[in-house]
C-alpha angles and dihedrals in degrees: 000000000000124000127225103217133161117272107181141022110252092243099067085060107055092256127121115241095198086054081054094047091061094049085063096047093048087058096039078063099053080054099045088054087053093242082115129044086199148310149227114198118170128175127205126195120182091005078294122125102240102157125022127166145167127187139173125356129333073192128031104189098044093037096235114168124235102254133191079246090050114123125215130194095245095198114185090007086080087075096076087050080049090049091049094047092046086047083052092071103034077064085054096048097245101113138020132204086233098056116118101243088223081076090072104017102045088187086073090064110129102001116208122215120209125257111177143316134054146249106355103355092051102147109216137179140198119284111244086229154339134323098235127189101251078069104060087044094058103036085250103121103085104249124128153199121255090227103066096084096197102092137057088234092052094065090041079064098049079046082062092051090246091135091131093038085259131093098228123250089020143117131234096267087049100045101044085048085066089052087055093049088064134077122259121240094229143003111285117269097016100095155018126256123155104226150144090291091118096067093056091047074052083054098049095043081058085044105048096033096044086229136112111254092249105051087048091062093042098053093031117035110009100034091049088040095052087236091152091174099044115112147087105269130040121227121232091259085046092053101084099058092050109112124237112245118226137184128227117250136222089259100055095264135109134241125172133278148190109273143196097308099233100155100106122017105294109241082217111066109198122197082176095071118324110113128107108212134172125228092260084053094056095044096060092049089053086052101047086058096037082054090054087249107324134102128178105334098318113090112195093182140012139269100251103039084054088050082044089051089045093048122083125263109172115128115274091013079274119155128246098270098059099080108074134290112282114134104265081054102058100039104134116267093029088113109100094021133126139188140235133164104330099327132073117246137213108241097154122021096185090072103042118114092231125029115275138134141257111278089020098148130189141125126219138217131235087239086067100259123145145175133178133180115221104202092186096052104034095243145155121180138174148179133194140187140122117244116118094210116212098220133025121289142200101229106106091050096059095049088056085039087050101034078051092054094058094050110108106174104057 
């Protein structure tokens, strides 16, 4: 185990330690209302600790504290670690951007994209062409998720008891065999939807590098990047530190909740969102990204293809918000956001719903986790809790609009 500590006053950073005072405050107060359990937030300037904080309960019942060693489920914040294991092979030559996934993964032969219709009298065509890899790692490829409820697709996929974006009982190469077997929302590569692509970008890395998930990130990514926690189990002496999960009520509380099962190796290895991490994990994988894809003496990718996975790559150079109005579309703050390999994107500041900069980069998780890079400033930040909300919230832009207040060199 590795330890996230402080490394430098504020000060010395050009940050102001009283600014960072009150983001704490602000989110003691979340906690103190009883809409947190509890909450880690560091900031880094410069790949130096500068602010690091921990307030409230990792566990309610049992009145654990929220520690620098607690781990917390990541969700959707795993798909920037897919996308750098899947960037690891395009270096080797073993995979391109442009490869039609149905190479690797013979099931996506002949995609079909929906016309019209539902359920059994769904009307579908040929796809003009391939799904290729750039498109799952850019949500471009026209798969989905069953819970959206806004799409006759969606609910083919909830048909195919894919409600929680895996067949039971199943593994990854099952399971992302049902997804072939639907009809995409769109033609590949002409919008945006954010979907399970990035388990299937998690099947093709098993396929292509002749290795589980799992172990790939392990020998490739966590064990070179020093991430002793990563990964997507918990061991028995691992288990303590691991933080409840709750849900958001009606009322604007929180209760538990089952979680991401991560005691026992999962039979379903998601590189959608399937990985338990601790602060210090995270922060060297912010760093690794923040350092154009080297830490520490070890690079695992270079310079450019980390500056290709930070650039925008929607269609039409549009934001997030310009391709319809399912739910991952209209979260607050999408508006002005772009998105590269894995991770959104700032194209355009002036439109954003919290102050940030142009090139600023990050993903964020449904347990209301979050991390983002800031290339102008220097500048690495996360937060991390446990609560899945119900609605939209406001919380993530408050922490950019905080950690840019404290900021005194701009």
């Amino acid at each position: 185990m590795a330890l996230l500590t402080q490394e430098v006053d504020p000060g010395e950073v050009g940050l102001d330690g009283k600014a960072l005072d009150r983001l704490d405050q602000h989110f003691a107060h979340y906690v103190d209302e009883g809409r947190l359990p509890g909450y880690l937030v560091s900031v880094a300037r410069g790949g130096r600790v500068a602010h690091l904080a921990t307030h409230g309960h990792r566990d309610l019942a049992a009145g654990l504290p929220v520690e620098a060693d607690t781990l917390w489920r990541i969700y959707s914040m795993t798909k920037p670690v897919t996308s750098v294991a899947a960037l690891l092979l395009v270096e080797e030559g073993k995979l391109s951007l442009d490869d039609p996934v149905d190479h690797h993964l013979p099931a996506f032969a002949e995609p079909r994209v929906y016309v019209s219709g539902s359920g059994a009298d769904t009307v579908t065509r040929p796809a003009d062409g391939p799904i290729r890899i750039r498109h799952l790692m850019t949500h471009t490829a026209g798969l989905t998720f069953a819970f959206y409820h806004t799409h006759p697709v969606d609910a083919l996929y909830r048909d195919a008891n894919l409600d929680s974006a895996v067949l039971p009982g199943s593994d990854l190469a099952g399971t992302v065999d049902v997804y072939a077997s639907l009809p995409l929302q769109f033609e590949p590569g002409t919008q945006w939807n954010y979907s399970v692509a990035t388990n299937v970008l998690g099947r093709v890395i098993e396929v292509v590098s002749g290795q589980p998930l799992d172990e790939f990130f392990a020998e490739r990514i966590f064990g070179p990047l020093g991430m002793t926690d990563a990964g997507f189990c918990v061991s028995d002496q691992q288990a303590c530190r691991l933080s409840e999960l709750y849900g958001e009520t009606d009322d604007g509380g929180i209760e538990p909740i089952p979680g991401l099962p991560l005691h026992g190796r999962p039979r379903f290895l998601s590189g959608s969102g399937g990985m338990a991490a601790s602060a210090h994990d995270i922060h060297r994988f912010m760093e690794l990204l923040r350092r154009r894809g080297e830490l520490d003496g070890t690079r695992l990718l270079a310079a450019g293809t980390v500056d290709l996975m930070t650039s925008n790559h929607l269609p039409g150079g549009a934001d997030l918000r310009a391709f319809g109005s399912r739910p991952a579309h209209d979260e607050p703050g999408n508006d002005g956001l772009g998105f590269g390999l894995g991770v959104s994107v700032v194209i355009d500041p002036t439109r954003t719903k919290a102050p940030t900069v142009l090139g600023a980069y990050g993903w964020s998780g449904v347990a209301t986790t979050t991390f983002w890079v800031d290339p102008r400033h220097d500048l690495t930040v996360q937060f991390m809790t446990q609560v899945r909300p119900k609605t939209s919230h406001t919380m993530f832009q408050d922490l950019k609009r905080l950690v840019n207040e404290a900021i005194t060199d701009d």
